[in-house]
C-alpha positions as CSV (number, residue, x, y, z in Angstrom):
1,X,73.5,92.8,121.4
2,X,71.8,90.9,118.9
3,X,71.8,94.3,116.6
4,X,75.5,94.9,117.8
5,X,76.7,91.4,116.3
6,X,74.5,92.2,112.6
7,X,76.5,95.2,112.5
8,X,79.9,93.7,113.0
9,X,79.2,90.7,110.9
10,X,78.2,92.9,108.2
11,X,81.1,94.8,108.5
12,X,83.0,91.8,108.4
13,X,81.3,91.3,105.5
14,X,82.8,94.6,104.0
15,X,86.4,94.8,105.2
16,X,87.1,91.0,104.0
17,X,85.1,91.1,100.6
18,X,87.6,94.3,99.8
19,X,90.8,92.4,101.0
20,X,89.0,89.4,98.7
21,X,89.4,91.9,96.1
22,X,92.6,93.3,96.6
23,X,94.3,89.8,96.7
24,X,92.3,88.5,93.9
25,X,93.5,91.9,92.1
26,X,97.1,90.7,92.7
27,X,96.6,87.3,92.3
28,X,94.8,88.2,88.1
29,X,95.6,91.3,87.3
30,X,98.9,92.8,88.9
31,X,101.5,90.0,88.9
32,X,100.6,88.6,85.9
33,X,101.1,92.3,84.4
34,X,104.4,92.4,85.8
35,X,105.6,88.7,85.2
36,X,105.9,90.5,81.8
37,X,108.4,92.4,82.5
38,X,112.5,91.9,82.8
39,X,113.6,90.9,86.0
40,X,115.1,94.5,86.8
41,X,111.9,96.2,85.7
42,X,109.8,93.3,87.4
43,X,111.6,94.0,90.9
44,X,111.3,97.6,90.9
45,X,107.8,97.3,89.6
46,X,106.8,95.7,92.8
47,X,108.8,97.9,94.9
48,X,106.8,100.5,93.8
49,X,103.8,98.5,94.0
50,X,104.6,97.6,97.3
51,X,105.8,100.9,98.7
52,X,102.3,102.5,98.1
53,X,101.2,99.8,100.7
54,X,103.8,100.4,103.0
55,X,103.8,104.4,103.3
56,X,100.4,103.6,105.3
57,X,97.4,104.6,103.8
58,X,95.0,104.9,106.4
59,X,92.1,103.5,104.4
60,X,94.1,100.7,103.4
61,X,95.0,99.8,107.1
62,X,91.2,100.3,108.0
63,X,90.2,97.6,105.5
64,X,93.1,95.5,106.8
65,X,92.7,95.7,110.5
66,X,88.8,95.5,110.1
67,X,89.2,92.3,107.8
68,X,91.1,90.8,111.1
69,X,89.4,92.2,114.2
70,X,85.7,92.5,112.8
71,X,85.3,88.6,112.2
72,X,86.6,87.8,115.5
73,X,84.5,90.9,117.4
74,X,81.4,89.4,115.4
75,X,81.8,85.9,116.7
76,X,82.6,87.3,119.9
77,X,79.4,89.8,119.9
78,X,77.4,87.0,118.7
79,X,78.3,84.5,122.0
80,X,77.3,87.6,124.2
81,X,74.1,87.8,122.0
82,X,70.8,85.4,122.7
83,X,70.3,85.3,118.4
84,X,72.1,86.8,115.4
85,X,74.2,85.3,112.8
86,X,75.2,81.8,112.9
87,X,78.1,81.6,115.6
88,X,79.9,78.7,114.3
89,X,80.1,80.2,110.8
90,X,81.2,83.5,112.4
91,X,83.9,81.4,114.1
92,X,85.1,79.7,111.4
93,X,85.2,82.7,109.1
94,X,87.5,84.4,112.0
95,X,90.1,80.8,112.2
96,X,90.4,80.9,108.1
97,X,91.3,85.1,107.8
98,X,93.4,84.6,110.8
99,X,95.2,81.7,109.9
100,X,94.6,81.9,105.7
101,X,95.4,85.4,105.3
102,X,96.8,87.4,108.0
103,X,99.2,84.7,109.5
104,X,100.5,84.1,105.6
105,X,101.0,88.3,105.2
106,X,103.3,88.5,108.3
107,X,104.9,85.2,107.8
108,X,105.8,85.0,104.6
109,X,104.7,87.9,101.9
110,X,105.4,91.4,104.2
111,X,108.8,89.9,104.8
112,X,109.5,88.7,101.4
113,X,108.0,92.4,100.6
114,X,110.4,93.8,103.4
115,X,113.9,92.2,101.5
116,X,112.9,93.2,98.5
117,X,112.3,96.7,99.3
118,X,116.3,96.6,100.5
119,X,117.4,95.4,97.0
120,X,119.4,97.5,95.3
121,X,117.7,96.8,91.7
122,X,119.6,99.6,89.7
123,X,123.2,98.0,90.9
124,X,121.8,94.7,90.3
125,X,123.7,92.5,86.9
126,X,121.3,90.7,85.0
127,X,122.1,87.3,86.8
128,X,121.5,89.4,89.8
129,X,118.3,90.3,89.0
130,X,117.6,86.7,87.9
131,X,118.6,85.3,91.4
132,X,116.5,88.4,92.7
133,X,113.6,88.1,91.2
134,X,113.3,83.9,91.8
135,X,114.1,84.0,95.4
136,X,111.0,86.6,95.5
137,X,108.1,86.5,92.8
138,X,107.7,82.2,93.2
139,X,106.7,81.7,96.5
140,X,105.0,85.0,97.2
141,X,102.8,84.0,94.9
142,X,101.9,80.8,95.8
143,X,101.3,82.1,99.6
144,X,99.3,85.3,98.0
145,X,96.9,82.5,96.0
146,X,96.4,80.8,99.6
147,X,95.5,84.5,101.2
148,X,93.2,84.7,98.1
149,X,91.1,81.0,98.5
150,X,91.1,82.1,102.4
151,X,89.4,85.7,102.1
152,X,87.3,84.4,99.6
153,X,86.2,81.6,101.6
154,X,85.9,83.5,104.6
155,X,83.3,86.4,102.8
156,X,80.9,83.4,101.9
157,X,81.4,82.1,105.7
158,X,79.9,85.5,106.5
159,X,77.9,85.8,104.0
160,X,76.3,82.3,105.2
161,X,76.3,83.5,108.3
162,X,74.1,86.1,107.9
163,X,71.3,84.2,105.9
């Protein structure tokens, strides 16, 4: 067991550090890039952006899942173990990618992704677009800069636990 709850720590360890990553990607590099561009181009930008997510790439939804269920089956694994990684780091890395970054991504930025994917950008005025692009790019990225802090502190909870 002890072997059991290494293995899905380290795991952990993986899956979260790459959804790290990916939000940290977002959070400097991609919508900064595209708070360059007109509203129009801006929106259907993302939909793009956001459609490569949403087609399902299996790798993509491996990472995901694993960065949810691995921390939790690691602090789980570990109570069932007599040693391994630290359980109350294990725990708390599962509580902040649950609640930091999972509960965020369906509360708030799959279903601000979700109504933007139904916008009509090319029969969108420029006011239109305006309204569009406020009513989106704001808060998702304020939530996505929370989902970033949380993965990032829940790889060094991991990481910590580990040591």
């Amino acid at each position: 067991m002890v072997v059991a709850s290494l293995v899905l720590a380290v795991g952990a360890v993986v899956a979260c550090g790459l959804v790290a990553g990916l939000l940290l990607g977002f959070a400097v590099v991609v919508m900064p890039g595209l708070a360059d561009l007109p509203d129009r181009d801006f929106l259907r930008a993302f939909q793009v952006v956001d459609g490569v997510i949403q087609r399902g790439s299996p790798l993509f939804g491996l990472v995901w899942a694993g960065s949810a269920v691995l921390p939790l089956a690691a602090a789980v694994m570990r109570f069932l173990a007599d040693d391994g990684p630290s359980a109350p780091l294990l725990v708390a890395a599962a509580v902040v990618v649950l609640l930091g970054v999972h509960l965020p991504t369906v509360v708030v930025n799959v279903p601000a992704n979700n109504r933007l994917q139904g916008v009509d950008v090319a029969g969108l005025d420029e006011p239109g677009a305006a309204r569009a692009r406020a009513a989106f790019e704001p808060r998702w990225n304020r939530w996505n800069r929370v989902r970033t802090v949380a993965a990032t502190v829940t790889v060094v909870l991991l990481a910590l636990a580990l040591v």
